[in-house]
N, C-alpha and C positions, 0 to 999 in steps of 0.2 A: 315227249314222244308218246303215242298212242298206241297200245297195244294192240295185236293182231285178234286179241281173245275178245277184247270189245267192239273194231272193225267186222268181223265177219257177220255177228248178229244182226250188225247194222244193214251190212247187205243183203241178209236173206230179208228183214224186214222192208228192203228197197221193191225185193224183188215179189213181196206177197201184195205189196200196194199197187205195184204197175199191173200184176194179173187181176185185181180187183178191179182196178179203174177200167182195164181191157174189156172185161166181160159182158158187159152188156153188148159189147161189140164183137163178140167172139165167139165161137162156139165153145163151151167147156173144156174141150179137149184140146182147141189151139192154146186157151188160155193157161191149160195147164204146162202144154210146151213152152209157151212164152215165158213164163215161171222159172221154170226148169233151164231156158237158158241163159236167162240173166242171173242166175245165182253159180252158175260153172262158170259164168264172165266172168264173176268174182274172182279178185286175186287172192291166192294162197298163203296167208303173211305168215312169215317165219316165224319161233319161236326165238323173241328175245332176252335182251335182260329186264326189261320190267315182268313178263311173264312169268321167268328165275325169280325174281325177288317177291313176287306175289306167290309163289307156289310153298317155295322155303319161308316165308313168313307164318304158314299156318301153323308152323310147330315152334310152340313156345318154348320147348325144353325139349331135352331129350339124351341121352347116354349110349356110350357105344365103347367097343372094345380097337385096338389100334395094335398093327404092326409096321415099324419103321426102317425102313435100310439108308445107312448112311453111306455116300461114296468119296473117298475123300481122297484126291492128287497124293500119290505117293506110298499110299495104302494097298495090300493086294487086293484086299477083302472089303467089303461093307461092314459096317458098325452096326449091329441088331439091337434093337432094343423093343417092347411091346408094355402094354400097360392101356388107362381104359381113360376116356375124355370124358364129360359133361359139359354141359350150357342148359343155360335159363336165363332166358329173355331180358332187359334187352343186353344186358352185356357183360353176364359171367361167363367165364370160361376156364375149366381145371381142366390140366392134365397131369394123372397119375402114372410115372412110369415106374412096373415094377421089375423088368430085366431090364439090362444088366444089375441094376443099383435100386433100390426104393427113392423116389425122389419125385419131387411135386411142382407145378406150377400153376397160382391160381391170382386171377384177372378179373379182378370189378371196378368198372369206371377207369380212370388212371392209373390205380394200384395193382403191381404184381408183386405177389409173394412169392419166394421161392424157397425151399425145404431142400435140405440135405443132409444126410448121415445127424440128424438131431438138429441140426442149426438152423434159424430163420433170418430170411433176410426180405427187408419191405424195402420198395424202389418205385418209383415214379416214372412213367413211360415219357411223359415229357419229355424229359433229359434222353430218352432215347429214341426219336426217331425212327430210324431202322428195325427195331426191334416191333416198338409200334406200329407200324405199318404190317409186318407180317402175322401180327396177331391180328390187326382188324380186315386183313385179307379173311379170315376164319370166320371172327365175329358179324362180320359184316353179311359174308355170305351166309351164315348160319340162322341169324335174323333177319335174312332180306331184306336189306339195310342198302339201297345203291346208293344214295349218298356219300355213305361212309366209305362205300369202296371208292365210288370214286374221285374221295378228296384223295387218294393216294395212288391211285390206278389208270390206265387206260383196259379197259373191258372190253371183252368178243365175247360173244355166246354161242353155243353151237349146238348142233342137233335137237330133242324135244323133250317132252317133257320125262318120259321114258327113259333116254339115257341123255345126259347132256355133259357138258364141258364150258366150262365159265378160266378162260386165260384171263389172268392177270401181270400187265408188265409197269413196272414202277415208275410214276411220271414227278417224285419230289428226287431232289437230287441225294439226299440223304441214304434214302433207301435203294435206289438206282445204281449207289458205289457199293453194294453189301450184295444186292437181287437180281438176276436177269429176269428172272420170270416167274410166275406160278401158276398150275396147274389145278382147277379145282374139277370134279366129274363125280357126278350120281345118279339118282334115278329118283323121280319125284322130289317128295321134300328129304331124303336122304344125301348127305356127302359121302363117296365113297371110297375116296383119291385123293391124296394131295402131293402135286410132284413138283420140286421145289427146287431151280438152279440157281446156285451161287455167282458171284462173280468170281473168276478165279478155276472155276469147273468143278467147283464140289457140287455135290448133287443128295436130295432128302427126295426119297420114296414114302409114300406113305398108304397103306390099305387100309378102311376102314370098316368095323363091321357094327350095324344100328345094333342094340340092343343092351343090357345090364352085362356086365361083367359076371362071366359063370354061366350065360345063358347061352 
């Protein structure tokens, strides 16, 4: 698919050849109407997901701070928990939570390590499907990686480059009995939402804020 951001140059430059070609035949002034309106002929192309994925690829790393509500059938309340993310290109990804519990998870290539109250445990995403998948819903979109989403995704993209929304719904069957959907929305190459429905109706809010933890 060809992006809108490289279509529309193409049409102003359609539209400066045809007033050039014009002009000898024109008076300046029509030529410059005639300019003017074949480049508003131009169609307006949306902002898609190759746009998405070029825009979020320019940041190769970068840190932020996360609050999480979890909503879980049977529960009155949400589950709080807060703590700070990182990535670095193309495919680390930590998350440290420090409320309710200190506890860690960190993702390079296949390998997740997971930390708790002192213990480590190293696991192999292979063996999990589901879980793989909604990490590299993260990774994916965090490196502008549409490939990667969409060996496990069907994609929409919505609004522009200012505020956008990247729905993700699971097309492997694995992750399809675990995910109804995910939610990603930012603004530029920032994530700043992820809202995450289970199957079953649990449900993961997530707000995000770019920057160091403390800042």
């Amino acid at each position: 698919m060809t992006s809108g951001s490289k279509i529309r140059p193409a049409a102003e430059a359609v539209a400066a050849a045809l007033a050039a070609a014009l002009r000898p035949w024109l008076r300046p002034r029509a030529a410059l109407l005639l300019a003017l309106a074949a480049l508003i002929a131009a169609p307006a192309w949306a902002f898609d997901l190759n746009d998405l994925m070029y825009l979020l690829a320019q940041r190769r790393s970068g840190e932020a701070r996360f609050t999480e509500q979890r909503f879980v059938r049977g529960l009155d309340g949400p589950l709080d928990s807060a703590g700070t993310l990182s990535f670095t290109a193309p495919d680390k990804l930590v998350r440290r939570t420090l409320t309710p519990r200190p506890e860690s998870m960190e993702v390079q290539g296949n390998v997740l390590i997971l930390s708790r109250g002192g213990r480590t445990r190293t696991l192999s995403l292979d063996a999990m499907p589901e879980l793989q998948g909604m990490i590299e819903a993260m990774r994916g979109t965090l490196s502008g990686n549409a490939p990667a989403l969409q060996r496990y995704f069907k994609t929409e993209v919505k609004g522009d480059a200012k505020a956008w929304t990247l729905d993700l719904v699971p097309s492997l069957p694995a992750l399809a009995a675990q995910v109804r959907s995910l939610r990603l929305s930012g603004s530029g190459s920032d994530v700043r939402g992820v809202d995450m429905e289970f199957i079953g109706g649990d449900r993961s809010v997530m707000t995000i804020v770019p920057g160091p933890a403390g800042s």
